[in-house]
C-alpha positions as CSV (number, residue, x, y, z in Angstrom):
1,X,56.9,19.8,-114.4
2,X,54.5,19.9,-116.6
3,X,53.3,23.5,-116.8
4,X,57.0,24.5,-116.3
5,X,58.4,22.6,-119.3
6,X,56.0,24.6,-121.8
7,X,56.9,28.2,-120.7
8,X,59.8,30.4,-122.4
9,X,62.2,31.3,-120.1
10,X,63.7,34.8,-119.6
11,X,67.5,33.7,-118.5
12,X,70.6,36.3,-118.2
13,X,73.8,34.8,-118.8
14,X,76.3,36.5,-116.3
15,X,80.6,36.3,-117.7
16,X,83.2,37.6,-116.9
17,X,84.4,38.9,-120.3
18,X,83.6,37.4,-124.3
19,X,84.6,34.0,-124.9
20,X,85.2,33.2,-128.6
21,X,84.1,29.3,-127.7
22,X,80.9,30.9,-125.8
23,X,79.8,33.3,-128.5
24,X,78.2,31.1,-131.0
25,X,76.2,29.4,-128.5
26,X,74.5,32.7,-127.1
27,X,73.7,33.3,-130.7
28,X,72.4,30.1,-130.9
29,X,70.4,30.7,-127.6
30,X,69.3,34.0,-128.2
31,X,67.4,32.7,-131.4
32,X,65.9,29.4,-129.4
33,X,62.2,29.9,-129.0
34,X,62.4,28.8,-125.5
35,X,64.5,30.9,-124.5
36,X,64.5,34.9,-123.5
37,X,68.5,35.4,-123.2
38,X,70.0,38.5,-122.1
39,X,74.2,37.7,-121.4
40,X,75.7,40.7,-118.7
41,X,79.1,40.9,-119.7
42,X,81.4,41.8,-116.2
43,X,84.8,43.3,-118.6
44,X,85.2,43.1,-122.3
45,X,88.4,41.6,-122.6
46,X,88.9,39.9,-125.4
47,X,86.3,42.0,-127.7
48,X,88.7,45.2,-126.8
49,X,92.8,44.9,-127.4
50,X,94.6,44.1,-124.2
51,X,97.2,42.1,-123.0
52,X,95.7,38.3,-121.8
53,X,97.7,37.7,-118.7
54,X,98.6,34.1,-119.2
55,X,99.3,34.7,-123.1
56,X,101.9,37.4,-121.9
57,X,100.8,38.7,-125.2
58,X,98.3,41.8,-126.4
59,X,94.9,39.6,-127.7
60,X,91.7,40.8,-129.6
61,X,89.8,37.8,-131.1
62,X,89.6,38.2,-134.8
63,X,85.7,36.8,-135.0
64,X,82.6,38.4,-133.6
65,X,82.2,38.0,-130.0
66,X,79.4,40.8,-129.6
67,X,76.9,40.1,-132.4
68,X,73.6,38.4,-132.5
69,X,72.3,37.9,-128.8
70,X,71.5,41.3,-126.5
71,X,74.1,42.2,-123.7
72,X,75.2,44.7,-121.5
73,X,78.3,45.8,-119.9
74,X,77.7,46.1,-116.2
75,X,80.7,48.2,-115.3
76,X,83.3,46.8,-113.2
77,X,84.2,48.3,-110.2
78,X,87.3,46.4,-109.4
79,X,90.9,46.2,-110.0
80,X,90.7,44.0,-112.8
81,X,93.2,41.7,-111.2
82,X,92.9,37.7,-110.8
83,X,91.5,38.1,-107.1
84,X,88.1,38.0,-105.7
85,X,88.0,42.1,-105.9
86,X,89.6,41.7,-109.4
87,X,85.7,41.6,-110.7
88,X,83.3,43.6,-108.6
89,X,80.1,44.9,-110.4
90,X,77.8,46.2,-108.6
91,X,75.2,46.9,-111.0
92,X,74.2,43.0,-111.8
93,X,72.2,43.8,-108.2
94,X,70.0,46.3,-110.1
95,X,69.9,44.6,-113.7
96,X,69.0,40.7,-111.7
97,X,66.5,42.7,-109.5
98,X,64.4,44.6,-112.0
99,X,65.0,42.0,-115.1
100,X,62.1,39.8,-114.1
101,X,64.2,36.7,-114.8
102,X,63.4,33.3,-114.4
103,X,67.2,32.3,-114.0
104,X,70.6,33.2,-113.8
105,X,73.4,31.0,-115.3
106,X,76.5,32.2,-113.9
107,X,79.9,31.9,-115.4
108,X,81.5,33.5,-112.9
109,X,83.7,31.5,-110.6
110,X,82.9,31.7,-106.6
111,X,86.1,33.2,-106.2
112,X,85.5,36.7,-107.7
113,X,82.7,39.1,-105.8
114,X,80.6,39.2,-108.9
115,X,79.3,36.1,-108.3
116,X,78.1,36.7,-104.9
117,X,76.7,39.7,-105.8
118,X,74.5,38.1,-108.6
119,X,73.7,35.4,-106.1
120,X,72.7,37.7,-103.3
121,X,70.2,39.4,-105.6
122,X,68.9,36.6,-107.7
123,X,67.8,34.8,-104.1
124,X,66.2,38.3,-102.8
125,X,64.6,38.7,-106.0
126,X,63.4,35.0,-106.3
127,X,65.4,33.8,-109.3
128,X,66.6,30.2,-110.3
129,X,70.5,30.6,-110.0
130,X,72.3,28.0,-112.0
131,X,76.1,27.9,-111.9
132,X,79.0,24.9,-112.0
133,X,82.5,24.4,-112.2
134,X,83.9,22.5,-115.4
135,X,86.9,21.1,-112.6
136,X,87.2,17.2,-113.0
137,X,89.5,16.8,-109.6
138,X,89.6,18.7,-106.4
139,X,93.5,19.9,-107.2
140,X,94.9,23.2,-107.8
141,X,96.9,24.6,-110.7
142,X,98.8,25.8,-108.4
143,X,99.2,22.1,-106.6
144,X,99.0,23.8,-103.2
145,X,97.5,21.2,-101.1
146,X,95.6,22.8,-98.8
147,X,93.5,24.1,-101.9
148,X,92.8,20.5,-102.1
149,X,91.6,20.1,-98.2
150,X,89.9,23.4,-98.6
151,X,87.5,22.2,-102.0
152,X,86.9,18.9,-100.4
153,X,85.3,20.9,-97.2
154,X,83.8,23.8,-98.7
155,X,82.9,22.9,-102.3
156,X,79.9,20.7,-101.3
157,X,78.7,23.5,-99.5
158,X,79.0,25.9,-102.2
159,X,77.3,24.0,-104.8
160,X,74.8,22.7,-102.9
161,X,73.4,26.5,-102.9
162,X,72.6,25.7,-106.8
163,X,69.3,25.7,-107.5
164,X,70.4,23.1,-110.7
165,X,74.5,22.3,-110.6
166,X,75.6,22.7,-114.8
167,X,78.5,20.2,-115.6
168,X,80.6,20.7,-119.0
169,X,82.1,16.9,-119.0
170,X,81.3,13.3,-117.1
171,X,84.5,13.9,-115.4
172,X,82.9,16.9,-113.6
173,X,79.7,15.2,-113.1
174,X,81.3,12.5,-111.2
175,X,83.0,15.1,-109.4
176,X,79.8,16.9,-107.9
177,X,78.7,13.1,-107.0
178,X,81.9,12.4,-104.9
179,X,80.9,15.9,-102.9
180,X,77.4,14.6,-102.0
181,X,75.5,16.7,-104.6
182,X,72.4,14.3,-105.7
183,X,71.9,13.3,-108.8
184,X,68.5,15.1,-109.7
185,X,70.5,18.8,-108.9
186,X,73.0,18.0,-111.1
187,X,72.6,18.5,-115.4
188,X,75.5,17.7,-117.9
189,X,76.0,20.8,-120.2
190,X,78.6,19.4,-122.8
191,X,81.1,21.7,-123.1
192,X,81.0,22.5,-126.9
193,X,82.2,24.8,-129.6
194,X,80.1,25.9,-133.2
195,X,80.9,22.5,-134.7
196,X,79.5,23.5,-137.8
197,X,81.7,26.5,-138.0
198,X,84.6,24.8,-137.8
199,X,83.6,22.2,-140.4
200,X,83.2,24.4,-142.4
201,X,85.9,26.5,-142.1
202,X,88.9,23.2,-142.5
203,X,86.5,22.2,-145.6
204,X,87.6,25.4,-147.4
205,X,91.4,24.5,-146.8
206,X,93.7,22.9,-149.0
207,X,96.0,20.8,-147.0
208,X,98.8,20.2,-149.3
209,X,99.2,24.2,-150.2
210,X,99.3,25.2,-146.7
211,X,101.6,22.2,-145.8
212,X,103.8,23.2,-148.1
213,X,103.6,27.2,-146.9
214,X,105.4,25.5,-143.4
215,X,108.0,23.2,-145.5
216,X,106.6,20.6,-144.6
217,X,106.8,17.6,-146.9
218,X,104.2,15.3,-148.4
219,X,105.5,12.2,-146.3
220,X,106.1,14.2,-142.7
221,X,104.5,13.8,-140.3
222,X,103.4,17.1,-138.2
223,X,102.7,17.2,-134.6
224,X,101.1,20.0,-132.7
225,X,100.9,21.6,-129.5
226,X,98.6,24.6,-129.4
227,X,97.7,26.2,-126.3
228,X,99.5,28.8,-123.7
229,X,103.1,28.0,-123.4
230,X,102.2,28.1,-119.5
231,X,104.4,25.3,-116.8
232,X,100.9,23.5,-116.2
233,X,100.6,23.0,-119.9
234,X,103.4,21.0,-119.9
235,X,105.0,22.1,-123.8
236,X,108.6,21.2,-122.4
237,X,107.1,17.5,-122.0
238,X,106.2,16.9,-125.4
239,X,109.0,18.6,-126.7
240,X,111.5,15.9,-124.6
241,X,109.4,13.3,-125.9
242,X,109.6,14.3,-129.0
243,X,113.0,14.3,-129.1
244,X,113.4,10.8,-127.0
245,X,111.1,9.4,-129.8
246,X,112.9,10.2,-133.1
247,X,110.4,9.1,-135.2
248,X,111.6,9.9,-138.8
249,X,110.0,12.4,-141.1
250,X,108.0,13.8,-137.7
251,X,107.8,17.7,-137.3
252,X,106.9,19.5,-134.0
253,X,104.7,22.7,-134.3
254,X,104.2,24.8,-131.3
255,X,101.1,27.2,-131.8
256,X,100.7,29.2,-128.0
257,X,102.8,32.5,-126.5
258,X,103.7,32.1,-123.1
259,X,106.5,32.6,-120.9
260,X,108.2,29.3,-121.2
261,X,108.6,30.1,-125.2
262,X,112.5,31.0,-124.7
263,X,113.6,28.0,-122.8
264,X,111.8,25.4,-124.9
265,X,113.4,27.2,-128.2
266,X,116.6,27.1,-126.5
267,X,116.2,23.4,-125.5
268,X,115.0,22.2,-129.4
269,X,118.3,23.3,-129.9
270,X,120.3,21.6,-127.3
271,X,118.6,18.3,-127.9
272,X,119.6,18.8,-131.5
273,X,115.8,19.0,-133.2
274,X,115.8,22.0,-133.5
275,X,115.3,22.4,-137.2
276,X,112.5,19.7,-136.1
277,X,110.9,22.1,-133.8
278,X,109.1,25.5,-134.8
279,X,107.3,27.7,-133.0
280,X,104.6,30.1,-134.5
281,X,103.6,32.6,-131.5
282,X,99.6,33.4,-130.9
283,X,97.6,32.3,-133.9
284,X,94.1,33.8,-134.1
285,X,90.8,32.0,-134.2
286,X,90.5,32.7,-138.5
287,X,94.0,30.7,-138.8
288,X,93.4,27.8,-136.2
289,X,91.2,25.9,-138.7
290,X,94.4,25.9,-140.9
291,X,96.2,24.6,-138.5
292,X,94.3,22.2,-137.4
293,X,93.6,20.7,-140.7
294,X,97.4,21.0,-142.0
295,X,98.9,18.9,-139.0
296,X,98.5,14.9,-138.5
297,X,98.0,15.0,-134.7
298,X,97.6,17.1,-131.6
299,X,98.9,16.9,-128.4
300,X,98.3,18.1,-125.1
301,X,99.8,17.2,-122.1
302,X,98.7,19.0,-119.3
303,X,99.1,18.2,-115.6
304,X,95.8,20.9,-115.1
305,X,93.4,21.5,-117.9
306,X,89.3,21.1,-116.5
307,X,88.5,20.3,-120.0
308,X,90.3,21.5,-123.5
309,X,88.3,22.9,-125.7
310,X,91.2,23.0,-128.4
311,X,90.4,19.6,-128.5
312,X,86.7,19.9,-129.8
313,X,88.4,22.3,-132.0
314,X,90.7,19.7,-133.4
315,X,88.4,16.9,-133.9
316,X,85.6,19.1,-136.1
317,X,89.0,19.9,-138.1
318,X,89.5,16.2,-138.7
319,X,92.4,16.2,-136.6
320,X,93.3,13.3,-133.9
321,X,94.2,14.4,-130.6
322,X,96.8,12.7,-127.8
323,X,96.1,14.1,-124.3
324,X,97.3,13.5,-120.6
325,X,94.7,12.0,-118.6
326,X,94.5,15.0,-116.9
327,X,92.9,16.3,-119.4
328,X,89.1,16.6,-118.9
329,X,88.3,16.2,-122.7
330,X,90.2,13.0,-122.4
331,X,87.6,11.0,-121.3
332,X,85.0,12.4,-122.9
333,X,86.3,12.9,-126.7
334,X,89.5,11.4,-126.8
335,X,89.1,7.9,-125.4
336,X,85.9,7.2,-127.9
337,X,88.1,7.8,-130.6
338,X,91.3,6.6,-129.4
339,X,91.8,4.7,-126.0
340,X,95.6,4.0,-126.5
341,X,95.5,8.1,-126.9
342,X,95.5,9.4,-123.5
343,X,98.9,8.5,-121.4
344,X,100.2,9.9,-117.3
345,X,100.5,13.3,-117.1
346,X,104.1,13.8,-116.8
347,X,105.5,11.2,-117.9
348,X,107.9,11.8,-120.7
349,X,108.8,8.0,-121.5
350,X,105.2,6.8,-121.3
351,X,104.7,10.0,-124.5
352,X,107.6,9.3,-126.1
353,X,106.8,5.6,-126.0
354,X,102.9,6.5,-127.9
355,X,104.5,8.6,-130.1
356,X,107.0,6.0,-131.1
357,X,104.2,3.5,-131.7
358,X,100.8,5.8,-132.4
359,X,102.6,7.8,-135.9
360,X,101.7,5.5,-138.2
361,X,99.9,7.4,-141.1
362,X,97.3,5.2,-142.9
363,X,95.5,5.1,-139.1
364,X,95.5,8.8,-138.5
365,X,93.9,9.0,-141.9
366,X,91.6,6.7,-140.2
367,X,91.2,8.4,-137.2
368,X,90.4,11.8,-138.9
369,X,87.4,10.7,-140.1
370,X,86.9,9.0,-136.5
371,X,87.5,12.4,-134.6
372,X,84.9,14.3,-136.9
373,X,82.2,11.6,-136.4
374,X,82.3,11.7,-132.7
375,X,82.9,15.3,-132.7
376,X,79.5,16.0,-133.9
377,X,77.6,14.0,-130.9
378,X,79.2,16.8,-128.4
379,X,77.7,19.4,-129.9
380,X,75.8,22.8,-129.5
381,X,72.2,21.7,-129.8
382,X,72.9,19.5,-127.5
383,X,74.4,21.7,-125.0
384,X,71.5,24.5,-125.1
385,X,68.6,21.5,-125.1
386,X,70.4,20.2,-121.7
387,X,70.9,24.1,-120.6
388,X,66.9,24.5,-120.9
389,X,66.1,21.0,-119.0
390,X,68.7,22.5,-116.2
391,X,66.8,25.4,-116.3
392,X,63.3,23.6,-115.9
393,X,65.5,22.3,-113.0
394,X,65.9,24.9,-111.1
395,X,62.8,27.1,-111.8
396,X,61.0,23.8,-110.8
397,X,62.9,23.2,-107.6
398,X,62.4,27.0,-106.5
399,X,58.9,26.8,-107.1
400,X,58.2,24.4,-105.1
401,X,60.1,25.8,-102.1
């Protein structure tokens, strides 16, 4: 590999919309000096107002999603909708064709046309096409279980037409070894956000003034969940827990708009913690380092989440994090830190039991500066060096076809 492993690499980066964890790593890629990167963008949602489906809410990001890579908007031709026509862009045929690319990472599930169109044209056009999953288990969110039977027939298939498999976590890798992918096709990508951003950003806050902006007193003890207030995320858990617990001077924040926000508001108040229990709506990237840095500990107890990148977002805040151990960050970022940290999915006793033993406050003092220090091995350089060795992968592999 040689010859390969010296040459600069024109790539086009194919999503399906802005990602506010994705951004700052283009940027970073864009200025790499190994790297050519042109990202195709299949919708702007997120970088234009409009209403996120699972936030049931109106969302525009308030940090730049656009600036300091190229890109292009390659029109979409389909409805929109979450359903294989829901993203159809035909143009990434014409862009992949006439780009002269070495390789294509794809974002874009298998499940939405796009994908297949950039695949069909980056094989006829004789370009390295790199895509993954960041999955950890073969089941749903849906927990439909022929899903299940369907992945663990078709999914070894699928990813065996990678020219290099990218992985976000160790629970995915493992994954893609159980389906029979070798090794040598398969390259760990950690899943990452700007680590130094968010340093930065919870440096500039002062804990004890914005405590005190939410009531909360010198000796409480906040908890929070921040994420969609979605079934599969599992709020109404935590919020039982919380209440089975009743650990003294302990305050639950909700941070998240969903559907389910009525019916755990209304059942804070039958459990009686309900002046224990507040609830924020959708709080914008500029504010989550606030947040982050105010509270004493995060949870998230999800029965479906492929990784959790709230967590990385936590930790570079200095702020421990509890998660279900269907959480794919779990293993990866949580269980360094904190083994006694991840507990059963579902199981409200087992989380009321850790919180009931897990609040004591001179060791999440301790475990703050824990959660920063591993924090910063799972980070963005090393995310974009492992991206250009799964590129070498794959433009290797097809050149010697």
């Amino acid at each position: 590999m040689g010859e390969v492993s010296q040459r600069k690499f024109r790539v086009l980066a194919i999503a399906s919309h802005p990602v506010q964890y994705m951004a700052p790593i283009l940027r970073r890629m864009a200025k790499h000096p190994r790297l050519d990167l042109h990202v195709a963008y299949c919708s702007l949602r997120g970088a234009e107002g409009g209403v996120d489906p699972e936030f049931g809410v109106e969302v525009k990001w308030d940090v730049p999603l656009l600036d300091g890579y190229e890109w292009t908007h390659v029109p979409n031709k389909g409805s929109g909708q979450e359903s294989f026509w829901g993203l159809n862009n035909p143009g990434l045929k014409k862009l992949i064709r006439e780009g002269n690319f070495d390789a294509v990472l794809c974002f874009v599930g298998y499940v939405r046309a796009s994908f297949w169109i950039a695949r069909g044209a980056a094989k006829k056009s004789g370009v390295a096409f790199l895509f993954g999953t960041d999955a950890t288990t073969l089941a749903p969110r849906d927990e439909k279980n022929w899903k299940r039977w369907f992945k663990k027939i078709v999914w070894p298939r699928i990813f065996s037409m990678a020219d290099q498999v990218i992985v976000p976590s160790s629970g995915t890798h493992d994954l893609m070894r159980s389906l029979g992918i070798p090794e040598e096709r398969i390259t760990l990508t950690p899943y990452s956000v700007d680590n130094d951003w968010w340093m930065e950003q919870a440096a500039k806050v002062d804990r004890a003034a914005e405590r005190n902006k939410l009531g909360l007193g010198e000796d409480e003890i906040a908890i929070l969940f921040c994420a969609k207030l979605q079934p599969w995320k599992r709020p109404m858990d935590l919020l039982r827990a919380f209440a089975k617990a009743q650990v003294p001077g302990a305050k639950l924040i909700f941070a998240g708009e969903g559907p389910l926000r009525r019916e755990l508001e209304a059942e804070a108040r039958n459990l009686g913690i309900g002046e224990y229990a507040s609830f924020l709506g959708f709080v914008n990237q500029s504010r989550l380092p606030v947040l982050y840095k105010l509270v004493d500990l995060m949870i998230l107890p999800s029965t479906y989440e492929p990784f959790a990148v709230v967590v990385n977002e936590a930790m570079c805040c200095g702020c421990p994090v509890m998660a279900s151990d269907q959480v794919g960050a779990a293993r990866d970022l949580v269980l360094p830190v904190a083994p006694d940290f991840v507990f059963p999915a579902r199981n409200v006793d087992a989380l009321a039991a850790k919180l009931s033993s897990a609040l004591d406050r001179e060791r999440l003092r301790r475990l703050r500066e824990a959660a920063q220090a591993h924090i910063r091995t799972w980070s963005p350089e090393r995310n974009i060096e492992a991206t250009i060795r799964a590129i070498e992968a794959g433009v290797s592999r097809l050149r010697d076809l």
